[in-house]
Rosetta silent file (secondary structure, phi, psi, omega in degrees, C-alpha in Angstrom):
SEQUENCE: XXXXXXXXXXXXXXXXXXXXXXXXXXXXXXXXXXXXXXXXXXXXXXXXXXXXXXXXXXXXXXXXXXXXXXXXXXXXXXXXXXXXXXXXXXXXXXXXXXXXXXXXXXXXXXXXXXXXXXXXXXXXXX
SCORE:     score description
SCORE:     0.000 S_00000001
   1 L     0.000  115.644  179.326    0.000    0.000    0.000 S_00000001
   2 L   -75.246  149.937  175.243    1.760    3.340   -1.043 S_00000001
   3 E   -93.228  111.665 -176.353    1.903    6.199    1.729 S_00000001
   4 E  -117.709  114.753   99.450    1.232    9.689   -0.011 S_00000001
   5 L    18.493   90.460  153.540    2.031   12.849    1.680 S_00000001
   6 E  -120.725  175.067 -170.346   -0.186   15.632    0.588 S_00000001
   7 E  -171.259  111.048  165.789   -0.038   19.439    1.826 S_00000001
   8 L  -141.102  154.507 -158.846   -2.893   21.603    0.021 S_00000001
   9 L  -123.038  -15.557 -175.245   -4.300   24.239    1.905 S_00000001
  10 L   -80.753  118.073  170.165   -7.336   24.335   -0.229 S_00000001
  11 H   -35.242  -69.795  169.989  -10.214   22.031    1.740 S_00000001
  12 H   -52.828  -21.327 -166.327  -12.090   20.838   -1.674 S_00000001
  13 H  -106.729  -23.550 -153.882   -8.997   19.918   -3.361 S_00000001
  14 H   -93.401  -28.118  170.782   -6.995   18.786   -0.381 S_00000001
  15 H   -81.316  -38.536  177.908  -10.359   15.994    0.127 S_00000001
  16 H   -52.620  -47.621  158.684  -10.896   15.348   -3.315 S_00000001
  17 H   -56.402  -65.199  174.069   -7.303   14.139   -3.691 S_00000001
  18 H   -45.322  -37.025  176.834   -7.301   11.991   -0.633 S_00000001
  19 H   -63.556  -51.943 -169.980  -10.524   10.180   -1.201 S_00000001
  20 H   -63.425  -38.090  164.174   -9.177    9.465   -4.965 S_00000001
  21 H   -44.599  -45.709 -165.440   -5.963    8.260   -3.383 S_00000001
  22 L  -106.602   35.742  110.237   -7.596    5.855   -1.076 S_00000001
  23 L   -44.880  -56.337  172.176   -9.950    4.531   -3.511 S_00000001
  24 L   -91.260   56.558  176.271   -6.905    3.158   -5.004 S_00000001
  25 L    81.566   -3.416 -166.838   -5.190    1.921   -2.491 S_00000001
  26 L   -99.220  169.365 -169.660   -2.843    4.437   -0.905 S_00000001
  27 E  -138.265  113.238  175.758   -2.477    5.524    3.124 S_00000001
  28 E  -119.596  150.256  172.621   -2.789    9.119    2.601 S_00000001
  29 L  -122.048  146.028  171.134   -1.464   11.884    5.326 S_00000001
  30 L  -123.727  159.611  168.189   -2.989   15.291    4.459 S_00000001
  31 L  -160.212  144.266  167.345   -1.497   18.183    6.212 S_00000001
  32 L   -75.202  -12.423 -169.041   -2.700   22.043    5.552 S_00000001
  33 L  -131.347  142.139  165.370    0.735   23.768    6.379 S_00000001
  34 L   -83.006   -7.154 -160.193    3.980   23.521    5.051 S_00000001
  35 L   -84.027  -26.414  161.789    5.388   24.328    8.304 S_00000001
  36 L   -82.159  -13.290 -172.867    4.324   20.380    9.074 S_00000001
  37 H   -58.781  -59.643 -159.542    6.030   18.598    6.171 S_00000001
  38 H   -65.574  -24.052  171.895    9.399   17.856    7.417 S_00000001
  39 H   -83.989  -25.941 -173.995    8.624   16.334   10.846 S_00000001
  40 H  -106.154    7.720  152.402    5.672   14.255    9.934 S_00000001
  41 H   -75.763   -3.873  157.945    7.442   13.338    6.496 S_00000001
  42 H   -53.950  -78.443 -154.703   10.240   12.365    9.005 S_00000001
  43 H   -74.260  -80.366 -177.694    7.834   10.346   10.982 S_00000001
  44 L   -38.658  -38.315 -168.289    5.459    8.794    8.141 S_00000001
  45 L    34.931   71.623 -143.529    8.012    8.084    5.540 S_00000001
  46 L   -82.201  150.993  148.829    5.706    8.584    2.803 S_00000001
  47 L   -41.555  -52.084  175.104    6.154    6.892   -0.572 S_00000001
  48 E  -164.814  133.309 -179.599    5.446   10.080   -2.187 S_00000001
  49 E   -80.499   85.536  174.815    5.142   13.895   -1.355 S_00000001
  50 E   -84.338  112.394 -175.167    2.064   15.893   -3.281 S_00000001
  51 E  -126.100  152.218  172.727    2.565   19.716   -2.226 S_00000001
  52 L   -55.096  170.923  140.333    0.469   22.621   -3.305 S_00000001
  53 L   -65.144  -49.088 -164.435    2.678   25.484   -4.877 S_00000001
  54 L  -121.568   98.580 -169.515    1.289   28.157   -3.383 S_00000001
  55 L   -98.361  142.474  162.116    0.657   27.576    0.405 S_00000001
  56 L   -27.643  -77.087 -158.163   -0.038   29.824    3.252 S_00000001
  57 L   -94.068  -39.640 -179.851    2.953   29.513    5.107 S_00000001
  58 L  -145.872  133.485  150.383    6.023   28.465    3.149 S_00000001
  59 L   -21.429  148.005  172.400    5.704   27.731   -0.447 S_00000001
  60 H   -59.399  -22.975 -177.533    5.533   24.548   -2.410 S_00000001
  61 H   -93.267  -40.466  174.123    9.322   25.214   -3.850 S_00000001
  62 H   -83.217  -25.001  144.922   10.676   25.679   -0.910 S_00000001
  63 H   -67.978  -25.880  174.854    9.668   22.794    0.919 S_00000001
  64 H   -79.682  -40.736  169.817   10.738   20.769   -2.123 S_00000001
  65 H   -48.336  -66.794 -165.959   14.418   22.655   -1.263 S_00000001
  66 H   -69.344   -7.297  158.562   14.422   21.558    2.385 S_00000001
  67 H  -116.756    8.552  143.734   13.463   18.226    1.391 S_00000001
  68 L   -91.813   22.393  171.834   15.794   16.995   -1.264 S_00000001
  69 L  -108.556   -4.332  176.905   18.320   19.247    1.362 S_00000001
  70 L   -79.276   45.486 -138.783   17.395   16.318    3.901 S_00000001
  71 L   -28.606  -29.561 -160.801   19.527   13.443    3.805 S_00000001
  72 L   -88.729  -47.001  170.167   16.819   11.198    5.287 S_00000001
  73 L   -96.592  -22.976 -165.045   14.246   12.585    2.756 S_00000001
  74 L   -75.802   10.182  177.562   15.528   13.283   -0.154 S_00000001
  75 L   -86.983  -19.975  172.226   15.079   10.384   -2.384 S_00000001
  76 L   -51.775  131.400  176.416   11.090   10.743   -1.550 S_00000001
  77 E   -83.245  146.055  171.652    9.628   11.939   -4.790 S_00000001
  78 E  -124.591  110.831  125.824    7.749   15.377   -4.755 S_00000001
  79 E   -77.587  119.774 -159.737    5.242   16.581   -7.082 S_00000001
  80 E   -70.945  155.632 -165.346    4.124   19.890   -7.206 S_00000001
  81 L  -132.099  137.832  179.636    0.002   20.245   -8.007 S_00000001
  82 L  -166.756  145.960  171.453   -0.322   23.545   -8.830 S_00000001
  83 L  -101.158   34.271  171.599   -3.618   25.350  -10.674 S_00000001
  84 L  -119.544  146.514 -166.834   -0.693   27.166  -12.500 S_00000001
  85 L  -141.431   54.247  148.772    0.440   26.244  -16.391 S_00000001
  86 L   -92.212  133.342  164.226    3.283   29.072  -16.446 S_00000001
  87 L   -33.350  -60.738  156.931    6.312   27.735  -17.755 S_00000001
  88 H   -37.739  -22.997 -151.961    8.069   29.719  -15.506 S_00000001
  89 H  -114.149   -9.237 -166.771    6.772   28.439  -12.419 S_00000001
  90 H   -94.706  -16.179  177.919    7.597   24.585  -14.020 S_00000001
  91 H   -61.691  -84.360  172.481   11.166   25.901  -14.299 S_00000001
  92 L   -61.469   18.902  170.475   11.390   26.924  -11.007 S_00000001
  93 L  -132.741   38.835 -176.509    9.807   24.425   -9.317 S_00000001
  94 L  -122.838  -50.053 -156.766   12.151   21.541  -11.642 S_00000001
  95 L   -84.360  -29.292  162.838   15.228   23.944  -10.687 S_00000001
  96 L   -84.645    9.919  150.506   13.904   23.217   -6.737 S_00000001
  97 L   113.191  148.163  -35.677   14.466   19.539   -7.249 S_00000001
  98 L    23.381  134.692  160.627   10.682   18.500   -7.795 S_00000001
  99 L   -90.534   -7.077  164.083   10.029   15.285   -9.855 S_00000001
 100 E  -162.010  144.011 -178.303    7.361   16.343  -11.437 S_00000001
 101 E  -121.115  131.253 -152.332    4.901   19.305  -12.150 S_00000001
 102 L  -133.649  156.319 -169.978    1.759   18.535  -12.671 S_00000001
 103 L  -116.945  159.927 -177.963   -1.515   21.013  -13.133 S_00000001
 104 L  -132.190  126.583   23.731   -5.103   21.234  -11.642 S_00000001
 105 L   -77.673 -179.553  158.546   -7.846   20.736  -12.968 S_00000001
 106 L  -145.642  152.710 -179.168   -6.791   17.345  -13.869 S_00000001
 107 L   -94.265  143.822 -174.371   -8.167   14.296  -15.235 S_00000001
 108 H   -65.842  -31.332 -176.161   -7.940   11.516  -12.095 S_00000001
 109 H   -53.979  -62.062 -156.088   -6.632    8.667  -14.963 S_00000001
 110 H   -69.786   -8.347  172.411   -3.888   10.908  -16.016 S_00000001
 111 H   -93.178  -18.423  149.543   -2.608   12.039  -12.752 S_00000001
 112 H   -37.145  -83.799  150.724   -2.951    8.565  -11.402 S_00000001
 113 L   -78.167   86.114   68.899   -0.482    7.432  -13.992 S_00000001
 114 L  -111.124   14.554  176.603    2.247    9.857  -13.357 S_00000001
 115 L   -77.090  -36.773 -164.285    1.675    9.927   -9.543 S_00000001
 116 L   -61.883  -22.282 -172.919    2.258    5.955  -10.099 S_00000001
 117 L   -83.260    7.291 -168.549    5.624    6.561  -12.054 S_00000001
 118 L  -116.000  -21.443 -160.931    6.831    8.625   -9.455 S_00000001
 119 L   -88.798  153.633 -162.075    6.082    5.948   -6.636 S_00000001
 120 L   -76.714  130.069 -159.663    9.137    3.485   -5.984 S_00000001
 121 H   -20.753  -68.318 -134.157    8.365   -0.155   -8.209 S_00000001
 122 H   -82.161  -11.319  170.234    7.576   -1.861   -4.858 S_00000001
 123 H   -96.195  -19.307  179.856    5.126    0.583   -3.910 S_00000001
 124 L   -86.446  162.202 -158.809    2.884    0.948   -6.859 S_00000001
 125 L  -121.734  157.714 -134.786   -0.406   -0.712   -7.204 S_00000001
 126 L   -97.706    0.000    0.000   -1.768   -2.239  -10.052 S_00000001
């Protein structure tokens, strides 16, 4: 069962993903603040890290800096979710170590398969 990380600050979006997650299988942690990622991605030792971009408290790029700066974390993949399709923003959040940037809306197949390519062989589900 993969363990997903998410940190959206947005209610509707932050349930919608987690329900779709655990339909298919996953042990989802939600968290509303970025100021929570590194200790309970610490603790959980999620499979994979879904972060908003644009967050309340600390950005989506900079939490992907402190946690490929984290020896302990940084092989966890992070994709950024973002309801932005600037270029710019895919640069810089690619150039903050991200493994993928992905856009909202989205269709649930296609973000499905590339959340799954992101998840480590032994974790993805069929």
């Amino acid at each position: 069962m993969p363990a997903v990380l998410i940190v959206e600050d947005n209610p509707a979006n932050r349930d919608l993903l987690e329900r779709r997650l655990q339909r298919v299988g996953c042990r989802v942690v939600s968290l509303s603040e970025g100021r929570e990622v590194l200790p309970v991605a610490e603790r959980e030792r999620p499979d994979l890290i879904i972060l908003d971009m644009r967050l309340p408290d600390i950005d989506g790029l900079e939490l992907t800096r402190r946690l490929k700066a984290h020896a302990d974390l940084r092989a966890i993949p992070v994709a950024i979710l973002t309801a932005s399709v600037r270029e710019e923003d895919a640069r810089l959040a690619y150039g903050a170590g991200c493994d993928a940037f992905l856009t909202k809306p989205f269709v649930w197949a296609d973000l499905w398969s590339k959340l799954q390519a992101l998840l480590p062989p032994a974790a993805r589900t069929a």
